[in-house]
C-alpha positions as CSV (number, residue, x, y, z in Angstrom):
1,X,-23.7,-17.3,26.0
2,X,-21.2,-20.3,25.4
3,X,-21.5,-19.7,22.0
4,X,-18.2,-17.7,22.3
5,X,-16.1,-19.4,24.6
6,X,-16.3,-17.5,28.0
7,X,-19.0,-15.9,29.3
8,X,-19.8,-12.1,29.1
9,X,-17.9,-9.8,32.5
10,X,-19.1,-6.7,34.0
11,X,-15.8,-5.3,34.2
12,X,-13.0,-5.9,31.5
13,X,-10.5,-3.5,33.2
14,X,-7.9,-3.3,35.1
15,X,-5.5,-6.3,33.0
16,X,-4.8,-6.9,29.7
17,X,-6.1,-10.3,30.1
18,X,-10.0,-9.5,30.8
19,X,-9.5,-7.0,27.2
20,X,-7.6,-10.5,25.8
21,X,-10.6,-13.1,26.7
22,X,-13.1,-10.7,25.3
23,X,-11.0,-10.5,22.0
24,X,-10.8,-13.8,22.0
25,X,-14.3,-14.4,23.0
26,X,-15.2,-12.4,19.6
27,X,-12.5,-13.8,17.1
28,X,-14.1,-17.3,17.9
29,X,-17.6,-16.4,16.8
30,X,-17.6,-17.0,13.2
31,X,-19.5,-14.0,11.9
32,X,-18.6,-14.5,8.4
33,X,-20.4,-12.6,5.6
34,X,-21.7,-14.0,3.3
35,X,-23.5,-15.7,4.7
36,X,-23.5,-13.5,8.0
37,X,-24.0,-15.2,11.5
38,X,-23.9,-11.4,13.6
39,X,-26.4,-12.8,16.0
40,X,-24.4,-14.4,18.7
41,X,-21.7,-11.3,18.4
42,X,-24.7,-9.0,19.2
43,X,-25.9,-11.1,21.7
44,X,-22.6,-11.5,23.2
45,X,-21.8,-8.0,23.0
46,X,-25.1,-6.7,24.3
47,X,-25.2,-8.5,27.5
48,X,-21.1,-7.5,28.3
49,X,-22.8,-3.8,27.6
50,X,-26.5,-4.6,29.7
51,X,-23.9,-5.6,32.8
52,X,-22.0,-2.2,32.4
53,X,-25.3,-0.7,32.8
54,X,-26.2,0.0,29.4
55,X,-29.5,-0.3,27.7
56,X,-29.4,-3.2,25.0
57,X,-31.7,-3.2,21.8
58,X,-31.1,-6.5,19.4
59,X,-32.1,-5.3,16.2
60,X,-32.5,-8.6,14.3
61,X,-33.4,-8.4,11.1
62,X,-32.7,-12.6,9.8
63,X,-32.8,-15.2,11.7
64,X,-29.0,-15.6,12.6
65,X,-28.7,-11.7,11.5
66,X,-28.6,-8.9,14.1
67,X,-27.1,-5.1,14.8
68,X,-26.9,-4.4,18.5
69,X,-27.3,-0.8,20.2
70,X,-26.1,-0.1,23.8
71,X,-27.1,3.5,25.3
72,X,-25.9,4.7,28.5
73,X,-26.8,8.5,29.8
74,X,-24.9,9.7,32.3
75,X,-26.2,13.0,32.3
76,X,-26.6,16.5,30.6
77,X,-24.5,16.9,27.8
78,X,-23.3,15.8,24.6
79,X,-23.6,11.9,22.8
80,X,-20.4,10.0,21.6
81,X,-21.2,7.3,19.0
82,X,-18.9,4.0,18.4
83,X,-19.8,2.5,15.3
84,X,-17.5,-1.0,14.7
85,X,-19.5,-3.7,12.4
86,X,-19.3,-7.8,13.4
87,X,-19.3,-9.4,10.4
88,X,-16.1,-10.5,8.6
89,X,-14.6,-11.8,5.2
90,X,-14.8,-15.6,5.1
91,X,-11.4,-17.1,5.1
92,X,-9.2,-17.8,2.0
93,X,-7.0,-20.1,1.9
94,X,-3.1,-20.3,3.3
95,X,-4.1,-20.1,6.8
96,X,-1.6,-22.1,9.0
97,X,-4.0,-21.7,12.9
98,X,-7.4,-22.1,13.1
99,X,-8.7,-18.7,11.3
100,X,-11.1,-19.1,14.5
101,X,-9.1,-20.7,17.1
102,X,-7.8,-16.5,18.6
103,X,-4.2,-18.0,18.4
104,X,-2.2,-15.8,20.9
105,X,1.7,-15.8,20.0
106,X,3.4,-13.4,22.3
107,X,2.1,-9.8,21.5
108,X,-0.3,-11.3,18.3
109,X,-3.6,-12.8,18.3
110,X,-4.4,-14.3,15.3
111,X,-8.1,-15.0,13.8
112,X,-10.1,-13.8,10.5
113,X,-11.4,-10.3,11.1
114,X,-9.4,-10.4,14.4
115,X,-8.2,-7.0,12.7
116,X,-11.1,-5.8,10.8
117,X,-12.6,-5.4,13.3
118,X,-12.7,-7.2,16.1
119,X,-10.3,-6.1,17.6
120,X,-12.2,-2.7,17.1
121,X,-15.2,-3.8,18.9
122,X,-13.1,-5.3,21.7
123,X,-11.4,-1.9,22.3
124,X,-14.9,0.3,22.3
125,X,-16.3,-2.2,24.5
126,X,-13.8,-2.2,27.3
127,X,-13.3,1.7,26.8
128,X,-17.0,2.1,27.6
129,X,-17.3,-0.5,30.4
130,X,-14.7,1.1,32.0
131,X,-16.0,4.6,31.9
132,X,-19.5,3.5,33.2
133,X,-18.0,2.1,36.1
134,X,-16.7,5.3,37.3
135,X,-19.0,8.0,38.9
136,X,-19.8,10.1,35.8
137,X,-22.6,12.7,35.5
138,X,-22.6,13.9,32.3
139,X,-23.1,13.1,28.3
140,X,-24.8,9.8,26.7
141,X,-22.9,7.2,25.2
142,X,-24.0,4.9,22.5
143,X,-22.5,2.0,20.9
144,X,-23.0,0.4,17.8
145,X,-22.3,-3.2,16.7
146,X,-23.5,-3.7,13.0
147,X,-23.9,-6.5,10.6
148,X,-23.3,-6.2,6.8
149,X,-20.1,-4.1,6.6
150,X,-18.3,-6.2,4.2
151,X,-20.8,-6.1,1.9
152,X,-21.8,-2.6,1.7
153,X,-23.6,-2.2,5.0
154,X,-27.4,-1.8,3.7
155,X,-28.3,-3.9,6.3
156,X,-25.9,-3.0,9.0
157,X,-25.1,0.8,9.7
158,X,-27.1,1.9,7.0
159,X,-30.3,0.8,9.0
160,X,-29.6,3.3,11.9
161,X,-29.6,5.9,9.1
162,X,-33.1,4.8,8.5
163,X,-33.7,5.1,12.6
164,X,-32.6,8.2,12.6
165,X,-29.8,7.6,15.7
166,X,-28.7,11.3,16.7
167,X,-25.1,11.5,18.0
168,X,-22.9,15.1,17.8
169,X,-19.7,12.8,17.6
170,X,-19.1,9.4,16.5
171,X,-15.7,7.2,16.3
172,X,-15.5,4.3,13.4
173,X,-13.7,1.9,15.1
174,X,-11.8,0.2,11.9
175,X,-8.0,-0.4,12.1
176,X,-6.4,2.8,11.1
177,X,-2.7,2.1,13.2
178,X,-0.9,5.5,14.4
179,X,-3.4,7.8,12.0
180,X,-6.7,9.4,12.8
181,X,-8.7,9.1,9.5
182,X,-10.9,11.5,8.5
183,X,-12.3,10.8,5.1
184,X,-12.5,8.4,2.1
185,X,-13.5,8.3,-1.3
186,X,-16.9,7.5,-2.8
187,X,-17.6,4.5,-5.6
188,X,-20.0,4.6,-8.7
189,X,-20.7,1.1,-10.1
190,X,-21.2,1.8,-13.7
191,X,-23.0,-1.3,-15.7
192,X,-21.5,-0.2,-19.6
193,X,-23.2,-2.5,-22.3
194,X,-22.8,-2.4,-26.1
195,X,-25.8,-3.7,-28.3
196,X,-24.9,-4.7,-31.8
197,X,-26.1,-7.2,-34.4
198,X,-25.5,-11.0,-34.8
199,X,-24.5,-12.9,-38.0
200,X,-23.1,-16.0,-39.3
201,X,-18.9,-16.4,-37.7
202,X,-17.8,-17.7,-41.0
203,X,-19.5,-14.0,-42.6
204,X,-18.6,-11.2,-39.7
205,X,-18.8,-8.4,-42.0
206,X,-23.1,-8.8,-41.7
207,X,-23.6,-8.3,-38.4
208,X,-21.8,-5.9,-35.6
209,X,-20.0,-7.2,-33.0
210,X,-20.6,-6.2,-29.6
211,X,-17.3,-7.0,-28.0
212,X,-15.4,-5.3,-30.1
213,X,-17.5,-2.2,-29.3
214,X,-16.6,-2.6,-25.4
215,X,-13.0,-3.7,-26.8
216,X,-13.1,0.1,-28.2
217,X,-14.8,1.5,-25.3
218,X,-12.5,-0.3,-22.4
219,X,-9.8,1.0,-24.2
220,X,-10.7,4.6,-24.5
221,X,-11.3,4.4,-20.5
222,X,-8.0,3.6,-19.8
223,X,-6.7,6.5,-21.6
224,X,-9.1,8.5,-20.1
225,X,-8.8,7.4,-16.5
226,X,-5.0,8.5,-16.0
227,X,-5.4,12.1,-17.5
228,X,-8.5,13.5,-17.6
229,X,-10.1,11.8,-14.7
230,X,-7.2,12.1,-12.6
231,X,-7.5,16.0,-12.4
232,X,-8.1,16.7,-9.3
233,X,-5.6,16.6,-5.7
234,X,-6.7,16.3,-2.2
235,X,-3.9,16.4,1.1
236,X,-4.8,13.0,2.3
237,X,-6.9,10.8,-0.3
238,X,-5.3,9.5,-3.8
239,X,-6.8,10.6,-6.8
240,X,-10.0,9.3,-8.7
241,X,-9.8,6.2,-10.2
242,X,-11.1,3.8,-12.5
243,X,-11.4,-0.4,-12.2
244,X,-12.6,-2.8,-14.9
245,X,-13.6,-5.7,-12.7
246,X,-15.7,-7.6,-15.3
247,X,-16.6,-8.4,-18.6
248,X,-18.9,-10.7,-20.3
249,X,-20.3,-10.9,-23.9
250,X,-21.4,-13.3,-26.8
251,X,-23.1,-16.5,-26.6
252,X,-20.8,-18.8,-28.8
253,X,-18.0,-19.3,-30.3
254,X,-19.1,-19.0,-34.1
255,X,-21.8,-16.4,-33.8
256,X,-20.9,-12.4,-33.9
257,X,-21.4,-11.2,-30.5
258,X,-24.8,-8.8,-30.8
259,X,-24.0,-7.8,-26.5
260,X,-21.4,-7.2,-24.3
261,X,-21.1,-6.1,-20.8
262,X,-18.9,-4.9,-18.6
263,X,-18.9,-3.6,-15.3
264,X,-16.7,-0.9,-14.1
265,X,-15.4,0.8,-10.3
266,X,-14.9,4.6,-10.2
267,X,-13.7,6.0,-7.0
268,X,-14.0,9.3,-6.8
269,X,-12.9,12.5,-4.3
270,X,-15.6,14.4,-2.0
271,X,-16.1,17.3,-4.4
272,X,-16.5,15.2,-7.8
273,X,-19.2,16.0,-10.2
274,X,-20.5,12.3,-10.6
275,X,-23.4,13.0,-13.0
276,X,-20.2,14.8,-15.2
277,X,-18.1,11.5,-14.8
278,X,-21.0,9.5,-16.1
279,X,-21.9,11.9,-18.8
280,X,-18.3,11.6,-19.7
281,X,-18.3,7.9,-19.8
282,X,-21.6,7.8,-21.9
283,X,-19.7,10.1,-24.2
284,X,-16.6,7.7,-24.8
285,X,-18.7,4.8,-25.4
286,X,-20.5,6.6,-28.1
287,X,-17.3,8.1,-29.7
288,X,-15.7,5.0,-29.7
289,X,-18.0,2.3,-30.6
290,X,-20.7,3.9,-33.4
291,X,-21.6,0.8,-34.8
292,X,-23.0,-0.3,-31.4
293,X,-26.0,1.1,-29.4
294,X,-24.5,1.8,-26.2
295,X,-25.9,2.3,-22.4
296,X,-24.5,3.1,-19.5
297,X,-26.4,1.9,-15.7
298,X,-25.9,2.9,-12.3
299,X,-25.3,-0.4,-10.1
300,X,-24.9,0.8,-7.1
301,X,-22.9,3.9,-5.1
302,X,-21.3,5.0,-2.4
303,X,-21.1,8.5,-0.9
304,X,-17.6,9.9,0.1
305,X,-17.2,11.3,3.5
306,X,-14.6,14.1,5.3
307,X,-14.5,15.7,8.5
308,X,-12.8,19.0,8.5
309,X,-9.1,19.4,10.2
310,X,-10.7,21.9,12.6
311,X,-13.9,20.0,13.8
312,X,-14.2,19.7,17.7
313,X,-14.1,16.0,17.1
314,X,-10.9,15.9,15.5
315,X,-9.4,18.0,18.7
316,X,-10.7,16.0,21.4
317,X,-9.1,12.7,19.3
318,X,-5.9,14.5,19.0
319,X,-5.7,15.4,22.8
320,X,-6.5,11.6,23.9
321,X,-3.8,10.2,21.7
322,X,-1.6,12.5,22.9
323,X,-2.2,11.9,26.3
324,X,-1.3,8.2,25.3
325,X,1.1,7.2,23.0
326,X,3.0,10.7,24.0
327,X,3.4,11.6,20.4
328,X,1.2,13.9,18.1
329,X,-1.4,11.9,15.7
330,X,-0.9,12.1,12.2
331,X,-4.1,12.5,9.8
332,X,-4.9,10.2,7.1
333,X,-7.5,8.5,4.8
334,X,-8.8,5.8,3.1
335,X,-8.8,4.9,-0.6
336,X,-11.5,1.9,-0.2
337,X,-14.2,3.4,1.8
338,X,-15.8,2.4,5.5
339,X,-19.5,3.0,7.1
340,X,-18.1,6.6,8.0
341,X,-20.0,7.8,5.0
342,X,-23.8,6.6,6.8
343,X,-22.9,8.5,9.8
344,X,-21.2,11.7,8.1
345,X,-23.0,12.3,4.7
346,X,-26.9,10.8,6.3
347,X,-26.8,11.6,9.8
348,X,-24.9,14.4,9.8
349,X,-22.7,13.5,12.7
350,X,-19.0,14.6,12.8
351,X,-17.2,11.3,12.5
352,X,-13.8,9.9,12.7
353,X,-12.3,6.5,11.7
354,X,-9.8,5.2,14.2
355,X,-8.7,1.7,15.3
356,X,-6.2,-0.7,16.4
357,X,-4.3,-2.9,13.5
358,X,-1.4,-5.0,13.0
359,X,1.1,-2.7,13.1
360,X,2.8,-4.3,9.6
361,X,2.4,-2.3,6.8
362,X,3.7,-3.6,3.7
363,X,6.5,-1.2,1.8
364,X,4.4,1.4,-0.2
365,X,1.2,0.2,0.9
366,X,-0.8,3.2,2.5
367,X,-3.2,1.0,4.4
368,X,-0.9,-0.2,6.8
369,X,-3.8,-3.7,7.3
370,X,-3.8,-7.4,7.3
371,X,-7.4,-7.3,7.2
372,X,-9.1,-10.6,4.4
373,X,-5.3,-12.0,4.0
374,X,-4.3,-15.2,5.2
375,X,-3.0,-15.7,9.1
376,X,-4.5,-12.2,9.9
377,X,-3.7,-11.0,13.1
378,X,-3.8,-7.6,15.5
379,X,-1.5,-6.0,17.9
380,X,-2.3,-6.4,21.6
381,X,-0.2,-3.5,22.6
382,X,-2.2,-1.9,20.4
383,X,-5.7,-2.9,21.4
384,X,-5.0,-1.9,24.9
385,X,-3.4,1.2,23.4
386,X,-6.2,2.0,21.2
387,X,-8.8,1.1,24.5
388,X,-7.3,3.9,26.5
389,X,-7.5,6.6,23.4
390,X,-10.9,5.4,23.4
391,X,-11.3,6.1,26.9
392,X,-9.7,9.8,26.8
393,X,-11.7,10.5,23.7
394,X,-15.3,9.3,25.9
395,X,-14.4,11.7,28.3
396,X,-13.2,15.0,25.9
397,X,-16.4,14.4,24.2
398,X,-18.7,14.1,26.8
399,X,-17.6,16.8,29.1
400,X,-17.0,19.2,25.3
């Protein structure tokens, strides 16, 4: 286990500096995604958790590709779930330390995905050990180190879904600051194409031109997105939206384009009609390009997620933050979307996001995150803040 610098500890309370070197430990791995490299963070992980008593599966699915669960019963009673995922962005560049070097400059340690999520996995790791090594007889705790986050999850939290883990609470460990999150949005990526007819440049008016058909259509989107779309309100997630992230069409540069694609991101509220969005879309493109033939595909989707105010969960959260910081938590939401949705929408498990972050928000930026930018870095007030949330919310939920 040298892989990460410092090898795995049975205990990781009472100091800050045995939460610090595990941190560290994590940042140095680099787990980055694509192309992945989870297996020594699972490996790593699972044997910190097999010390603390807990029962390790290493569910590799690649050969450097893993997702780790730890299970520890105590006793009778409820199961708490910690979900946090290994994998990272790779690093961009405008770094000035080592992006994997854990940098610590008084109450910062710096590293890519030090933030998201690292730091995450460091706190739920230390929260549990510490619980287990007091005398407890009651409730099962499970954690969950995944692969695949950044790029959708399919292979990560999505393949406990197809395990069928049972929990009747689970904690997203993602950096969400001084707010308890308790939904985000869902995504429809929409393929639109426009088929039309190709001719001669120097004689346009013989065939139909494809890109000006998406031209039209794009166009007609935009209009769309900002009124009609945005019809909807909800008390802690901004509105539906809509993203053109690409376009591609014709072959060359004196031939009438006869196809054009594009590829469009709708996020969209808990309670939208997708199948009406999409019919809506399809409707545009006819309207507004008739001399084309055009199609709309589903690429991909993601489910929204949202745990109701009053859900036991959301109490026994409130009461642990409380008992910490000393000040009441505020609620909050996401506007990109986590693995809360695999949990929540699949499983059917009650599920909070919560996590330490950089505490660093930029001015009207409502994810207060330095997650995928360059020097990104993490609090380590608030790791060991976030640990001993985690540790009140272990025991609320096990002794519910």
């Amino acid at each position: 286990m040298s892989h990460a610098g410092a090898e795995p500890r049975s205990a990781v309370s009472p100091g800050q500096d045995q939460l610090v070197e595990l941190l560290s430990s994590l940042v140095r791995i680099p787990s980055t995604n694509p192309p992945g490299g989870e297996l020594p963070v699972a490996e790593y992980l699972g044997e910190v958790w097999r010390l603390a008593g807990f029962e390790v599966e290493i569910d590799r699915f690649d050969s450097d590709r893993a997702n780790v669960i730890g299970r520890r019963r105590f006793g009778p009673g409820p199961t708490l779930l910690f979900n946090g995922h290994m994998d990272v962005q790779p690093p961009g560049r405008g770094w000035t330390v080592d992006p994997f070097g854990a940098v610590v400059v008084g109450d910062r340690l710096y590293g890519q995905g030090a933030e998201d999520m690292k730091a995450g996995l460091a706190a739920m790791t230390a929260a549990a050990v510490n619980y287990a090594a007091t005398d407890r007889d009651r409730g099962e705790l499970v954690l969950t180190a995944v692969a695949d986050e950044v790029c959708g999850g399919v292979q990560g939290t999505k393949r406990l879904v197809d395990q069928r883990l049972r929990a009747d609470f689970a904690v997203v460990c993602e950096p969400t600051g001084t707010e308890l999150y308790l939904a985000h949005r869902g995504a429809l990526w929409l393929r639109l194409e426009t088929a039309g007819r190709s001719a001669h440049g120097g004689r346009p008016w013989l065939g139909r031109n494809a890109i000006n058909g998406m031209v039209s259509w794009l166009a007609a989107l935009q209009e769309w997105a900002p009124t009609t779309l945005r019809r909807t309100q909800h008390p802690l997630l901004p509105d539906n939206t809509l993203n053109i992230g690409f376009v591609a069409g014709g072959h060359k540069i004196n031939v009438v384009a006869d196809r054009c694609t594009a590829e469009i991101d709708l996020r969209h509220l808990p309670d939208a009609d997708t199948a009406q969005l999409v019919d809506e879309i399809r409707a545009i493109g006819a309207a507004t390009s008739p001399d084309c033939h055009t199609s709309v595909e589903l690429a991909g989707s993601v489910d929204p997620m949202e745990t109701p105010v009053d859900s036991p969960i959301v109490a026994i959260c409130q009461r642990a933050y409380e008992a910490t910081v000393g000040s009441p938590v505020r609620f909050g939401a996401t506007a990109g979307f986590q693995d809360a949705h695999y949990l929540s929408r699949d499983l059917g498990i009650p599920t909070v996001m919560f996590g330490p972050y950089a505490a660093a928000a930029t001015e009207g930026d409502d994810y207060p995150s330095l997650s995928g930018q360059p020097d990104e870095w993490v609090s380590l007030s608030a790791v060991t803040a976030t640990t001993k949330v985690y540790e009140g919310i272990i025991h609320g939920a096990l002794n519910a």
